[in-house]
N, CA, C and O atoms as a Maestro MAE file, in Angstrom:
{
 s_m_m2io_version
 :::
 2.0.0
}

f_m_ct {
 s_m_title
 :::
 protein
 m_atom[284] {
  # First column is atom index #
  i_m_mmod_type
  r_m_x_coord
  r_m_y_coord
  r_m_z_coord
  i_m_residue_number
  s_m_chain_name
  s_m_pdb_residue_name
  s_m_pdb_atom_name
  i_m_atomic_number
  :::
  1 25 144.151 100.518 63.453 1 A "UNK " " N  " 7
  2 3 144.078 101.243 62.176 1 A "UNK " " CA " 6
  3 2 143.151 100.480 61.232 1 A "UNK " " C  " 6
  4 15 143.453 99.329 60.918 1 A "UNK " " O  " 8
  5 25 142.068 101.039 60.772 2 A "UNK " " N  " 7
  6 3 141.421 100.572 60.189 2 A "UNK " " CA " 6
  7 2 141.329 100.008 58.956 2 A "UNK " " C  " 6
  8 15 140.583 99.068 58.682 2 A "UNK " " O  " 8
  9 25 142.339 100.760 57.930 3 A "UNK " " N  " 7
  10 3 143.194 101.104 56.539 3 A "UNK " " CA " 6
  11 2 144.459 100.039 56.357 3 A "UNK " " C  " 6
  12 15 145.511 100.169 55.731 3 A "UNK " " O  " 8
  13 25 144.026 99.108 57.024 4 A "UNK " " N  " 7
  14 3 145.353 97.850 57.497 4 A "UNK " " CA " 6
  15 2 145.981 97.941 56.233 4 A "UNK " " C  " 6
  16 15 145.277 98.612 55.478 4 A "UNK " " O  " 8
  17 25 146.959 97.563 55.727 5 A "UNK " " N  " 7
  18 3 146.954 96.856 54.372 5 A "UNK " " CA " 6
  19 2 148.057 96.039 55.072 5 A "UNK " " C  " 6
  20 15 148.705 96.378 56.062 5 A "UNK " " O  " 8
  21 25 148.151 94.778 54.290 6 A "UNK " " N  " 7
  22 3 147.984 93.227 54.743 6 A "UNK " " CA " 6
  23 2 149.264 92.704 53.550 6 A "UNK " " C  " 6
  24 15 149.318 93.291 52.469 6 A "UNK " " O  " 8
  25 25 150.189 91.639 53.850 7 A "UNK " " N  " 7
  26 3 150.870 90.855 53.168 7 A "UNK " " CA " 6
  27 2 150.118 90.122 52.748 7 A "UNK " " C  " 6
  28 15 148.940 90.099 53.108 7 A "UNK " " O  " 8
  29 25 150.924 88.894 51.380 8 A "UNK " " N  " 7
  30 3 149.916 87.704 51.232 8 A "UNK " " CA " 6
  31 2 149.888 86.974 52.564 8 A "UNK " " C  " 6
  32 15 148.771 86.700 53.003 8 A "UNK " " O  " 8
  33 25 151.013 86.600 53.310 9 A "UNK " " N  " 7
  34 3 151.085 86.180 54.750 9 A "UNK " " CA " 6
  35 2 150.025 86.336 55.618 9 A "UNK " " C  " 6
  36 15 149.327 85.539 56.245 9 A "UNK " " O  " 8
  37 25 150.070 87.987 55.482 10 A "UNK " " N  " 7
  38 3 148.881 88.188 56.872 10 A "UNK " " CA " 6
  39 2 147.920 88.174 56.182 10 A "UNK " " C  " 6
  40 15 146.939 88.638 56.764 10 A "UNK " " O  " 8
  41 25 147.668 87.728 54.808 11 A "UNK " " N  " 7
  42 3 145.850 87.984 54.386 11 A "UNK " " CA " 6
  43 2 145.388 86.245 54.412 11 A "UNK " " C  " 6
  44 15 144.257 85.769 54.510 11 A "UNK " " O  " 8
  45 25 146.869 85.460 54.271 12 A "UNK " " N  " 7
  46 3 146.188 83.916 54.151 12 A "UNK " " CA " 6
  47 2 145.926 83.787 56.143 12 A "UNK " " C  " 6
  48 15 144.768 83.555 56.491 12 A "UNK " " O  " 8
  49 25 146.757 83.909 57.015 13 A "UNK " " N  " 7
  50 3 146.686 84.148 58.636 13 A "UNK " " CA " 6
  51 2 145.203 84.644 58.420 13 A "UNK " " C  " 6
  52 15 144.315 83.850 58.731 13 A "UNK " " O  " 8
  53 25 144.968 85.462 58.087 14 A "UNK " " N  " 7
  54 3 143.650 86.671 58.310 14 A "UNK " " CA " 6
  55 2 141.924 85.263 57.899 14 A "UNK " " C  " 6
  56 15 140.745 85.082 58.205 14 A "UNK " " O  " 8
  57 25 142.874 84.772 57.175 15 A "UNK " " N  " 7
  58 3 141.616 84.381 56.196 15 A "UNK " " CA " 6
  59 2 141.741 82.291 56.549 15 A "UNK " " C  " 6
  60 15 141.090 81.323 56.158 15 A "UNK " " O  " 8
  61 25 142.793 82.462 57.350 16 A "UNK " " N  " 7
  62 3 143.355 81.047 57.818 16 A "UNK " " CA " 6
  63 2 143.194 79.891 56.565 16 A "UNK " " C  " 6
  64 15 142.517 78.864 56.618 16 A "UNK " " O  " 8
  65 25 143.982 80.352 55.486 17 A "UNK " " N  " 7
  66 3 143.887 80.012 54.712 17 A "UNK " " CA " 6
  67 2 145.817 79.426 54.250 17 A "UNK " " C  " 6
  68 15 146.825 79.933 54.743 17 A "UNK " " O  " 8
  69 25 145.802 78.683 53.578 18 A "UNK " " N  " 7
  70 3 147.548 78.310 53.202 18 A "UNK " " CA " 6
  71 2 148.032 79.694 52.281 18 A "UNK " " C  " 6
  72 15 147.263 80.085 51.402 18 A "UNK " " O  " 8
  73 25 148.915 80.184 52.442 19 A "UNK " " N  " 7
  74 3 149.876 81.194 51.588 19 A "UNK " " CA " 6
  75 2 149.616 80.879 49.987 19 A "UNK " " C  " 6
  76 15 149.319 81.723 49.142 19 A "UNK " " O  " 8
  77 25 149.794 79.499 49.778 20 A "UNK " " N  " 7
  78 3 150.069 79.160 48.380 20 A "UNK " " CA " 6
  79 2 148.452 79.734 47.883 20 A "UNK " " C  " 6
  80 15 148.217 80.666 47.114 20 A "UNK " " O  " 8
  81 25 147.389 78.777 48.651 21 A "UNK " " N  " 7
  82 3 146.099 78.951 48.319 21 A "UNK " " CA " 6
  83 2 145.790 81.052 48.153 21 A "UNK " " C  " 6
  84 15 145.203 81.656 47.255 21 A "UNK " " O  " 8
  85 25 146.280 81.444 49.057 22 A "UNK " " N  " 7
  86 3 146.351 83.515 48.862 22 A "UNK " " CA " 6
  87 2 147.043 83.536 47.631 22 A "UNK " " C  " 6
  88 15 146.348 84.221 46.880 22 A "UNK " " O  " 8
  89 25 147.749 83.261 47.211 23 A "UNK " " N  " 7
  90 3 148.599 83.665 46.178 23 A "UNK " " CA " 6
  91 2 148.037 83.260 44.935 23 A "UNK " " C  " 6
  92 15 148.434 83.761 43.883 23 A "UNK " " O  " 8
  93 25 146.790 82.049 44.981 24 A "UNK " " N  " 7
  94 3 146.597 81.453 43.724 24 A "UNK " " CA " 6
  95 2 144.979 82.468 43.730 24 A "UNK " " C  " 6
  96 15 144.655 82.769 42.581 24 A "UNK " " O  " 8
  97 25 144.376 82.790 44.401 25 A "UNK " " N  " 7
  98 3 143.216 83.323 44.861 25 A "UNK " " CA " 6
  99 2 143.304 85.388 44.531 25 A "UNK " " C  " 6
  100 15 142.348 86.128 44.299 25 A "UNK " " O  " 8
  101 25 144.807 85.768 44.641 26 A "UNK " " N  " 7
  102 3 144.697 87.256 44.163 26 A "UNK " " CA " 6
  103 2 145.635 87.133 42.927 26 A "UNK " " C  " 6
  104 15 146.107 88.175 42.473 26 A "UNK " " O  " 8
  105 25 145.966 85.851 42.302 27 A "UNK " " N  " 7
  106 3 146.615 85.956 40.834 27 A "UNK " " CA " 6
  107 2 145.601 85.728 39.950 27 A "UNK " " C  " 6
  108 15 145.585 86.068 38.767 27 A "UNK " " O  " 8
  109 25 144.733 85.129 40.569 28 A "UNK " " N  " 7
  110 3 143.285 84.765 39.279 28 A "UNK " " CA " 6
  111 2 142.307 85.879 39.416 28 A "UNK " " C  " 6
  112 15 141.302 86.109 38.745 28 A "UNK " " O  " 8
  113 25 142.857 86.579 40.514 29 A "UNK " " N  " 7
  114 3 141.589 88.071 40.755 29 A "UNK " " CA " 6
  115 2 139.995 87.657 41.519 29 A "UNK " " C  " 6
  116 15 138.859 88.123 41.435 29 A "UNK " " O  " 8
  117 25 140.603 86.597 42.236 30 A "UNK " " N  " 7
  118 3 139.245 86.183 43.330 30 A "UNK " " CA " 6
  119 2 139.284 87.071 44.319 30 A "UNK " " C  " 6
  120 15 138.253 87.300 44.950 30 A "UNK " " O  " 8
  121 25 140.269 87.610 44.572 31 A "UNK " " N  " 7
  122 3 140.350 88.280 45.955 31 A "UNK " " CA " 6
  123 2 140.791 89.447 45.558 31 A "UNK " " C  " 6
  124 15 141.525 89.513 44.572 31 A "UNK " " O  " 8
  125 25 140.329 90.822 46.421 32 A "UNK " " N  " 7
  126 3 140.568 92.058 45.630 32 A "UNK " " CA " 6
  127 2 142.249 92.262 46.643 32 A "UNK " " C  " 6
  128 15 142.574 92.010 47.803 32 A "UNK " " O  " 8
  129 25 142.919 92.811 45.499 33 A "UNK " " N  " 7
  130 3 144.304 93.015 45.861 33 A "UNK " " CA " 6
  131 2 145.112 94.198 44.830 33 A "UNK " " C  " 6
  132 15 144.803 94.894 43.863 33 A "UNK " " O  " 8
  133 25 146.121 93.996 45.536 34 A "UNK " " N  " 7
  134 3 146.732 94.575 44.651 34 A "UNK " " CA " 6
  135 2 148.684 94.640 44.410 34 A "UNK " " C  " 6
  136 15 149.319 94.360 45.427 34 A "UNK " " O  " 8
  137 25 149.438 94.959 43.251 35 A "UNK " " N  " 7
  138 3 150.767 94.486 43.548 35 A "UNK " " CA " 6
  139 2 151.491 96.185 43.881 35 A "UNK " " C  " 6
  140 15 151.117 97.247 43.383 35 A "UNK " " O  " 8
  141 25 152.552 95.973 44.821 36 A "UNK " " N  " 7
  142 3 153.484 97.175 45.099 36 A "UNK " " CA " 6
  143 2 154.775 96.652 44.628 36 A "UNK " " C  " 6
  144 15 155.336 95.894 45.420 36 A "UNK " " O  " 8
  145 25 155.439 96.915 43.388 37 A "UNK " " N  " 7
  146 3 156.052 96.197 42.935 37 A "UNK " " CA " 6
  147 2 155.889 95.050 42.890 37 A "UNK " " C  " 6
  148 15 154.769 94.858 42.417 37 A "UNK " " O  " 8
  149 25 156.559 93.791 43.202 38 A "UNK " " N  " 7
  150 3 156.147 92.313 42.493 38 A "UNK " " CA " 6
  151 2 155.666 91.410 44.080 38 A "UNK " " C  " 6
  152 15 155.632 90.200 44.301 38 A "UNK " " O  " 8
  153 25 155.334 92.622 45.004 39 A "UNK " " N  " 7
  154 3 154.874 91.735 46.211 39 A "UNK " " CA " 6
  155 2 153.008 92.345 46.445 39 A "UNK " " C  " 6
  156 15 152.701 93.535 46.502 39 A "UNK " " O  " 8
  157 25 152.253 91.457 46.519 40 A "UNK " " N  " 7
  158 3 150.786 91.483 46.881 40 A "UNK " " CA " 6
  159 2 150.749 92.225 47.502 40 A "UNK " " C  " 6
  160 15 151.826 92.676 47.890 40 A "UNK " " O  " 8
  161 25 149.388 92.875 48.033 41 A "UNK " " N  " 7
  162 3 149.181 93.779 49.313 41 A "UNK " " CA " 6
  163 2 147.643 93.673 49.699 41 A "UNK " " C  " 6
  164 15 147.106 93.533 48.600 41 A "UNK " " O  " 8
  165 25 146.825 93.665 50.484 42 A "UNK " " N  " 7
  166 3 145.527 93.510 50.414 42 A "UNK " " CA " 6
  167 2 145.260 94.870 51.566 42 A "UNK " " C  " 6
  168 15 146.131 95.263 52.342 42 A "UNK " " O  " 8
  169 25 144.061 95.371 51.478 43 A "UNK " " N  " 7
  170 3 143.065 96.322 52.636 43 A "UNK " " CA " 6
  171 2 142.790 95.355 53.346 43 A "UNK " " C  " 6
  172 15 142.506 94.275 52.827 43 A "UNK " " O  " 8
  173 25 142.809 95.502 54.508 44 A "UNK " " N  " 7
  174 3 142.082 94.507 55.484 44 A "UNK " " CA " 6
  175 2 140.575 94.870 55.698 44 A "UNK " " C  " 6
  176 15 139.809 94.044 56.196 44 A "UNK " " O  " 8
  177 25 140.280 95.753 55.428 45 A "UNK " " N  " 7
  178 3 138.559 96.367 55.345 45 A "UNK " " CA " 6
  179 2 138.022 95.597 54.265 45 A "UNK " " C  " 6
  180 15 137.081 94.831 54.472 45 A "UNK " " O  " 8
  181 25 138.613 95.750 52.955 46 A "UNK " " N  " 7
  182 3 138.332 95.606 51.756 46 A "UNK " " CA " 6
  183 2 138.060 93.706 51.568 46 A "UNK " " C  " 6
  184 15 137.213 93.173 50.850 46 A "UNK " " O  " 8
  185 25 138.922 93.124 52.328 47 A "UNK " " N  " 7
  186 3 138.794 91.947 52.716 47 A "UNK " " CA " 6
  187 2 137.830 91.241 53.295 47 A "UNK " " C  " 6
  188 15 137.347 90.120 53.140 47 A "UNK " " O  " 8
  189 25 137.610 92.404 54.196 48 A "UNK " " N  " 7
  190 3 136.384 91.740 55.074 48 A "UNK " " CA " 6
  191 2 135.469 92.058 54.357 48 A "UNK " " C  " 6
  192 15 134.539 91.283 54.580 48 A "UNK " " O  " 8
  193 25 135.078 93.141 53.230 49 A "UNK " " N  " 7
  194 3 133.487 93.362 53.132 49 A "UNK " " CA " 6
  195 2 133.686 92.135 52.038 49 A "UNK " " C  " 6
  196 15 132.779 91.352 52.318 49 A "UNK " " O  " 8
  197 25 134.518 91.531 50.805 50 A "UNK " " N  " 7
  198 3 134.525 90.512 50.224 50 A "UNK " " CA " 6
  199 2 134.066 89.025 51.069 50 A "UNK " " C  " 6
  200 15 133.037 88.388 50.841 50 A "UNK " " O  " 8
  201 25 135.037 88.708 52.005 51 A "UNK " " N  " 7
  202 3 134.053 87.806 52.832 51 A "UNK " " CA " 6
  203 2 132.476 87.889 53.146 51 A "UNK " " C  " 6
  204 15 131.848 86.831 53.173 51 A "UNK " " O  " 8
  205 25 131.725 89.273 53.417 52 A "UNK " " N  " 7
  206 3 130.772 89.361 53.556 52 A "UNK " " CA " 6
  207 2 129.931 89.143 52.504 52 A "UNK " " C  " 6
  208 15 128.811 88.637 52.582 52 A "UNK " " O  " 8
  209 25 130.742 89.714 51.053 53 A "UNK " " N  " 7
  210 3 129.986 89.265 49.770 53 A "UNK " " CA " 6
  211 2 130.018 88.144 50.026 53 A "UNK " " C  " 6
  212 15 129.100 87.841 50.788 53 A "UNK " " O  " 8
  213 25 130.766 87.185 49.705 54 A "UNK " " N  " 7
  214 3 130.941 85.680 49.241 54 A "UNK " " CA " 6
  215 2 130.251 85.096 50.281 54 A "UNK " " C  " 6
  216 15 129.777 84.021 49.911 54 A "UNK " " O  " 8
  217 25 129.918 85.442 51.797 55 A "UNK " " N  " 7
  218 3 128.873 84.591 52.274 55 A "UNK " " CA " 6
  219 2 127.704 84.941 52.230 55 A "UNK " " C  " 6
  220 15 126.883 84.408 52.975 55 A "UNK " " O  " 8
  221 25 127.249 86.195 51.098 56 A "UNK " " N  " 7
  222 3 126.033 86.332 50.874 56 A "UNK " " CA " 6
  223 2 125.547 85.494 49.792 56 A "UNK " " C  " 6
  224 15 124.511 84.829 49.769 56 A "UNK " " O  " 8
  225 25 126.534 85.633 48.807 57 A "UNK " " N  " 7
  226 3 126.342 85.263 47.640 57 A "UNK " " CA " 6
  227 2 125.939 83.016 47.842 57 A "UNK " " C  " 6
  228 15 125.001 82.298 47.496 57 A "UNK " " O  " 8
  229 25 126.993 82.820 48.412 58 A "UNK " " N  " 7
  230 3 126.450 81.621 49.258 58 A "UNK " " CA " 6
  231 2 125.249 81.474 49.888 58 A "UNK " " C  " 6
  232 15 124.811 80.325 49.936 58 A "UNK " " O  " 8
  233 25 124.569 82.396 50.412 59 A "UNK " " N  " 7
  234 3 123.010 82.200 51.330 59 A "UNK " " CA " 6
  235 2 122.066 82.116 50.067 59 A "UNK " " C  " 6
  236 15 121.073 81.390 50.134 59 A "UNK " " O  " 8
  237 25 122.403 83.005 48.640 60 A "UNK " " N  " 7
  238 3 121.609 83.480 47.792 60 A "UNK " " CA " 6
  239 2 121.261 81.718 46.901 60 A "UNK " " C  " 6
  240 15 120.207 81.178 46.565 60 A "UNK " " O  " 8
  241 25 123.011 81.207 46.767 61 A "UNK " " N  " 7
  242 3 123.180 79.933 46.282 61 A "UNK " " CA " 6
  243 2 122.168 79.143 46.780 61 A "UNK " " C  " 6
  244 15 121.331 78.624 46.043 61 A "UNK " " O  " 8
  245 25 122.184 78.989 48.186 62 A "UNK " " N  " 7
  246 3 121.635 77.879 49.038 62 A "UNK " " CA " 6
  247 2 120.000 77.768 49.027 62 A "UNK " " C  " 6
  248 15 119.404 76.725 49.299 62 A "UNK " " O  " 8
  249 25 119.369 78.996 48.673 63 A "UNK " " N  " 7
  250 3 117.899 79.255 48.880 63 A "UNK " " CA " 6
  251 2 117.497 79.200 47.375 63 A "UNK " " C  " 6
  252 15 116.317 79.378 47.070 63 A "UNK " " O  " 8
  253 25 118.480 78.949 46.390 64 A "UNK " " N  " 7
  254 3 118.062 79.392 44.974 64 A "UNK " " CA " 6
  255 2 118.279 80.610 44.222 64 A "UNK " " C  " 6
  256 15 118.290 80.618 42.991 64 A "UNK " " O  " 8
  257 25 118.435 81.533 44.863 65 A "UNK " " N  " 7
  258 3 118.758 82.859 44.460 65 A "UNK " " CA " 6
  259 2 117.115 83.505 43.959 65 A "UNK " " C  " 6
  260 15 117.324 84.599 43.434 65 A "UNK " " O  " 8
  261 25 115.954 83.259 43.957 66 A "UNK " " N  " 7
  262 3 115.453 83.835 43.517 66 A "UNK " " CA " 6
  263 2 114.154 83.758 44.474 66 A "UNK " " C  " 6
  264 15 114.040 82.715 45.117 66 A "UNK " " O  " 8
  265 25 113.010 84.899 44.665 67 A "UNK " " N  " 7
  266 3 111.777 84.844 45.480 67 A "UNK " " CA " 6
  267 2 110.464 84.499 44.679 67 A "UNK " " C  " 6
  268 15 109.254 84.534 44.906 67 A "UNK " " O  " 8
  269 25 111.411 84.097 43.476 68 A "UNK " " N  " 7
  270 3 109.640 83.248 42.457 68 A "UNK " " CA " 6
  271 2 108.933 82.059 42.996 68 A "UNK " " C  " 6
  272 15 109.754 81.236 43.400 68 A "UNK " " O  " 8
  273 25 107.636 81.657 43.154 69 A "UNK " " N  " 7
  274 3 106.998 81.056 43.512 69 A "UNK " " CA " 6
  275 2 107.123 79.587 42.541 69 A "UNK " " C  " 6
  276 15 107.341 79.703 41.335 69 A "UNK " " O  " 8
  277 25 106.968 78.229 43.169 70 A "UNK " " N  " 7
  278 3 107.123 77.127 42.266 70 A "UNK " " CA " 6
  279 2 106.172 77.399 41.128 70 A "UNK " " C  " 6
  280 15 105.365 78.327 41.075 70 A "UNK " " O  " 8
  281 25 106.377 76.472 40.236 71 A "UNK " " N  " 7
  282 3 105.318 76.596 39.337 71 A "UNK " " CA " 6
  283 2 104.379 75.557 39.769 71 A "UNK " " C  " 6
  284 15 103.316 75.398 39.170 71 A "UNK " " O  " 8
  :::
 }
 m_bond[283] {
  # First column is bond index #
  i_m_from
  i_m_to
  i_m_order
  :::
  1 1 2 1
  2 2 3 1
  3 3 4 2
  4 3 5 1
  5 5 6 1
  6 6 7 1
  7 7 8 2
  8 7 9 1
  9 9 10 1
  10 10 11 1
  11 11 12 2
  12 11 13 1
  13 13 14 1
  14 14 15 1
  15 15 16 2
  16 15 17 1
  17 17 18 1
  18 18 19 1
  19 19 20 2
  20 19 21 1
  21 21 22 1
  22 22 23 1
  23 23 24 2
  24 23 25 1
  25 25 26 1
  26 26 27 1
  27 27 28 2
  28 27 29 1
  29 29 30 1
  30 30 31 1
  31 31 32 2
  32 31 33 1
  33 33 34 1
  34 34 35 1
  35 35 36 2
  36 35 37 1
  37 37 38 1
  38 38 39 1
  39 39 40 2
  40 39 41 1
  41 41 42 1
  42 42 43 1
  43 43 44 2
  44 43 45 1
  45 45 46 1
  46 46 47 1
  47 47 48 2
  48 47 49 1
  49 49 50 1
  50 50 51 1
  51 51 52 2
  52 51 53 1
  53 53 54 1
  54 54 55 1
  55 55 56 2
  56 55 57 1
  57 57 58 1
  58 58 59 1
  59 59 60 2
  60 59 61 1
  61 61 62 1
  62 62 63 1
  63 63 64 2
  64 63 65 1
  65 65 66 1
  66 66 67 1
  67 67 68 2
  68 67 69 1
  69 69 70 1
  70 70 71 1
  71 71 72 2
  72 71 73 1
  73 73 74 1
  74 74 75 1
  75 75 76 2
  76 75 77 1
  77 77 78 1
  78 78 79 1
  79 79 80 2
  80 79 81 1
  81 81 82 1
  82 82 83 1
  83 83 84 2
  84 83 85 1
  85 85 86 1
  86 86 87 1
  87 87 88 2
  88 87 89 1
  89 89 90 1
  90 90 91 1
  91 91 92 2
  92 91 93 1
  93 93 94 1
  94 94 95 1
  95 95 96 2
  96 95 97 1
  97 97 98 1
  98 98 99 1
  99 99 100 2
  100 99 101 1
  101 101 102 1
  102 102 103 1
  103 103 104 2
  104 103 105 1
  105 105 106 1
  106 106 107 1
  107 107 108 2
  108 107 109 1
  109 109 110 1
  110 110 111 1
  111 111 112 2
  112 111 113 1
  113 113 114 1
  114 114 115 1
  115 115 116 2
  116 115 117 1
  117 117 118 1
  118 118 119 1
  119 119 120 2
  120 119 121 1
  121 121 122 1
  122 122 123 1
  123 123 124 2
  124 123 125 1
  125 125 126 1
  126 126 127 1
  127 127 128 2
  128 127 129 1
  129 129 130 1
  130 130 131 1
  131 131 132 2
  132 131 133 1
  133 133 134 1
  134 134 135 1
  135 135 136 2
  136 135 137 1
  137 137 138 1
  138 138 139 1
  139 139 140 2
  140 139 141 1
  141 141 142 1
  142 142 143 1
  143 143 144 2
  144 143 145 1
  145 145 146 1
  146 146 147 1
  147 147 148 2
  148 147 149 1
  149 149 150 1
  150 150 151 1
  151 151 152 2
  152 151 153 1
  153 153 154 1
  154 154 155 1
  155 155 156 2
  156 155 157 1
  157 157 158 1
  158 158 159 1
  159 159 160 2
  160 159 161 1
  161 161 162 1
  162 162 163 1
  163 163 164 2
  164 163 165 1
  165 165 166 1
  166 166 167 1
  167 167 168 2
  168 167 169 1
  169 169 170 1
  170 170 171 1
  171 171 172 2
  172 171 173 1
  173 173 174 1
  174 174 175 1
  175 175 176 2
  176 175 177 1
  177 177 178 1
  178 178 179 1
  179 179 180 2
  180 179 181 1
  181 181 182 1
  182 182 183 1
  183 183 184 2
  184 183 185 1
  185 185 186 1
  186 186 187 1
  187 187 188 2
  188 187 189 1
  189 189 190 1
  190 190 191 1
  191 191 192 2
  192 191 193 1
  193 193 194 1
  194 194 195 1
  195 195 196 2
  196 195 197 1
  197 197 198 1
  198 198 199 1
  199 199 200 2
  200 199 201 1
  201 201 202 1
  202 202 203 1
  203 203 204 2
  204 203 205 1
  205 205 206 1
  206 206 207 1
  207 207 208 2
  208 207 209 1
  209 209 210 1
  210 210 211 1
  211 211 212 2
  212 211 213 1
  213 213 214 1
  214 214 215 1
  215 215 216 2
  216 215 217 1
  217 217 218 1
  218 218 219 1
  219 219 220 2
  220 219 221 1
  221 221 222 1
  222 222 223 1
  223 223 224 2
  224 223 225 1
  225 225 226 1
  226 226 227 1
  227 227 228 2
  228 227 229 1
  229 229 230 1
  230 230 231 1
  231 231 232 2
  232 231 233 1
  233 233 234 1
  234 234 235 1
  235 235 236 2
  236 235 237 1
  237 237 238 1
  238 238 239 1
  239 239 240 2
  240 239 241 1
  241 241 242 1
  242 242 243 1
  243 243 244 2
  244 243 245 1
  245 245 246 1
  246 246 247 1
  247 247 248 2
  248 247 249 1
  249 249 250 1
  250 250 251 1
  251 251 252 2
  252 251 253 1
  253 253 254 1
  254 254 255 1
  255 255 256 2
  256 255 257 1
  257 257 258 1
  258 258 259 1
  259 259 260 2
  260 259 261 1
  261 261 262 1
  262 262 263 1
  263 263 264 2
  264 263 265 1
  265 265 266 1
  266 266 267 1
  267 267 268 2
  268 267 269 1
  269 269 270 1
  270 270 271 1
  271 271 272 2
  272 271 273 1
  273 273 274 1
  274 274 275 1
  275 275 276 2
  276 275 277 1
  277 277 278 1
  278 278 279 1
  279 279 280 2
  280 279 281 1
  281 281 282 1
  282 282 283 1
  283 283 284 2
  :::
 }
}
Protein backbone atom coordinates (compact mmCIF):
# COMPACT_ATOMS: atom_id res chain seq x y z
CA UNK A 1 0.00 0.00 0.00
CA UNK A 2 1.42 2.89 -1.04
CA UNK A 3 -0.67 5.51 1.31
CA UNK A 4 1.27 3.78 4.37
CA UNK A 5 0.68 6.00 7.21
CA UNK A 6 3.36 5.25 9.79
CA UNK A 7 3.66 5.54 13.82
CA UNK A 8 6.38 7.71 15.39
CA UNK A 9 7.88 4.02 15.90
CA UNK A 10 7.68 2.96 12.41
CA UNK A 11 8.77 6.46 11.00
CA UNK A 12 12.02 6.56 13.48
CA UNK A 13 12.55 2.25 12.21
CA UNK A 14 11.78 3.77 8.63
CA UNK A 15 14.25 6.53 8.97
CA UNK A 16 16.61 4.36 11.52
CA UNK A 17 16.57 6.99 13.54
CA UNK A 18 15.94 6.90 17.80
CA UNK A 19 12.02 7.42 18.66
CA UNK A 20 12.97 10.29 20.97
CA UNK A 21 15.04 11.95 18.00
CA UNK A 22 11.15 11.33 15.62
CA UNK A 23 9.37 12.88 18.21
CA UNK A 24 11.68 15.94 18.65
CA UNK A 25 11.95 16.26 14.65
CA UNK A 26 7.74 16.28 13.98
CA UNK A 27 7.22 18.56 17.29
CA UNK A 28 9.49 21.33 15.85
CA UNK A 29 7.81 20.65 12.29
CA UNK A 30 11.09 19.25 10.57
CA UNK A 31 9.34 16.40 9.44
CA UNK A 32 5.95 16.59 7.74
CA UNK A 33 3.39 14.87 10.07
CA UNK A 34 0.64 14.99 11.56
CA UNK A 35 -1.45 14.37 15.13
CA UNK A 36 -4.70 11.84 15.31
CA UNK A 37 -5.57 12.79 18.56
CA UNK A 38 -2.40 13.17 20.82
CA UNK A 39 -0.50 10.28 18.86
CA UNK A 40 1.82 11.32 15.58
CA UNK A 41 1.15 9.74 12.29
CA UNK A 42 3.36 10.21 9.21
CA UNK A 43 2.63 9.16 5.05
CA UNK A 44 5.25 6.95 4.26
CA UNK A 45 5.33 8.50 0.59
CA UNK A 46 5.31 11.87 2.04
CA UNK A 47 8.41 10.82 3.99
CA UNK A 48 10.25 9.64 1.41
CA UNK A 49 9.84 12.58 -1.03
CA UNK A 50 11.14 14.83 2.27
CA UNK A 51 14.23 12.65 2.42
CA UNK A 52 14.63 13.30 -1.20
CA UNK A 53 14.28 17.09 -0.46
CA UNK A 54 16.76 17.20 2.34
CA UNK A 55 19.33 15.26 0.26
CA UNK A 56 18.90 17.68 -2.39
CA UNK A 57 18.97 20.52 -0.48
CA UNK A 58 22.37 19.01 0.96
CA UNK A 59 23.97 18.50 -2.73
CA UNK A 60 22.79 22.30 -3.29
CA UNK A 61 24.73 23.06 0.31
CA UNK A 62 27.81 21.17 -0.76
CA UNK A 63 28.39 22.82 -4.34
CA UNK A 64 27.36 26.33 -2.94
CA UNK A 65 23.96 26.50 -4.04
CA UNK A 66 24.51 28.70 -6.81
CA UNK A 67 25.83 28.38 -10.88
CA UNK A 68 27.56 32.01 -10.67
CA UNK A 69 30.92 32.12 -11.95
CA UNK A 70 33.94 33.23 -9.36
CA UNK A 71 34.63 36.64 -9.49
Amino acid sequence: MTDEILTIREMAEFLKINEKTAYKLALAGEIPGFKVGGSWRFERQEIARWIKRKIEEQKKGATGGDNSAPC
